[in-house]
N, C-alpha and C positions, 0 to 999 in steps of 0.2 A: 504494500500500500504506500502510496506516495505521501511525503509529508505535507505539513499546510504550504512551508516552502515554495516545494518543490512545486506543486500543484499550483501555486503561484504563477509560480516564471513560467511555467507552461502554458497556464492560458495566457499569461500576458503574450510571451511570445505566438499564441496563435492569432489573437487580437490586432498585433501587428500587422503579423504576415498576411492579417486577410487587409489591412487598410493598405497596405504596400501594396495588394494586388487590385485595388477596387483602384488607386491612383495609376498602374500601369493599364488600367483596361481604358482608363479615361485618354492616355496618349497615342494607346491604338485608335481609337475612335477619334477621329481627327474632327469631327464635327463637333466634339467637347469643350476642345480649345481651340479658339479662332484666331488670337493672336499669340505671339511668340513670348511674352512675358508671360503670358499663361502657362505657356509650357517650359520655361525655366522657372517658375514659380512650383508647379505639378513633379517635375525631375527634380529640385531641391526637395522636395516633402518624400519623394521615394529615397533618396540618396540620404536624407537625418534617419528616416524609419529605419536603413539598414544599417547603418550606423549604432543606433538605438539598442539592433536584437543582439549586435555586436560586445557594445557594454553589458547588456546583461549578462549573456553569455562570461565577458570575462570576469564580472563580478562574482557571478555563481561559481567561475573558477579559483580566485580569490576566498570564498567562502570554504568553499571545500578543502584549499589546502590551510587555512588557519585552524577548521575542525580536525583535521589532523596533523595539525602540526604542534 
């Protein structure tokens, strides 16, 4: 069984990964964003999100080795 934790960063990171993909599905669909600011505006908000799943990830790795260290 997964702890409170753990079960955490899990869905956080699913919550992410699905607004990462709802922002990439908006750049495929060219008729979403009409102008160019929009879409460096839209690429910066996926490029922080992965960035984001990234810190956690090291964080939870930071974690784990201070519980065993």
């Amino acid at each position: 069984m997964l702890t409170y934790q753990a079960h955490i960063i899990s869905v956080l990171n699913k919550l992410v990964n699905e607004e990462i993909e709802m922002h990439k599905n908006a750049l495929i669909t060219a008729h979403t964003i009409l102008e160019y600011d929009g879409y460096k505006f839209t690429v910066g908000q996926v490029i922080g999100l992965q960035r984001a799943i990234e810190l956690i990830s090291e964080a939870q790795t930071l974690i784990e080795k201070g519980e065993r260290g």
